[in-house]
N, C-alpha and C positions, 0 to 999 in steps of 0.2 A: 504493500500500500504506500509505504512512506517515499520509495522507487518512483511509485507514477507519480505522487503529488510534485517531485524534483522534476520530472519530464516533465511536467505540465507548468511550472513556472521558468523553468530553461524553455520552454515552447513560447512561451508569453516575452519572455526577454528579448529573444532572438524576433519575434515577430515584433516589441515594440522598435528593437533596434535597424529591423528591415524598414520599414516605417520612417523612422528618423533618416534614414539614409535615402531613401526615395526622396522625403524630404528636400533633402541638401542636392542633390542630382537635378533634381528640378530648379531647384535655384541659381548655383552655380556647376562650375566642371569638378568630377571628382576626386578624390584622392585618395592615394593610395594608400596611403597609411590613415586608417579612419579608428576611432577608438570608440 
């Protein structure tokens, strides 16, 4: 149980971090090194 609730907010992370980086894509050009 305690496994998937870590998938499921490493899911949520990566998803708000894809997000953010669309973001920034759309705004300006990207970068390689993105943190």
């Amino acid at each position: 149980m305690k496994k998937q609730d870590d998938l499921k907010s490493t899911a949520l992370k990566f998803a708000l971090l894809a997000k953010k980086s669309s973001k920034q894509l759309g705004l300006r050009k990207p970068q390689k090194s993105v943190k």
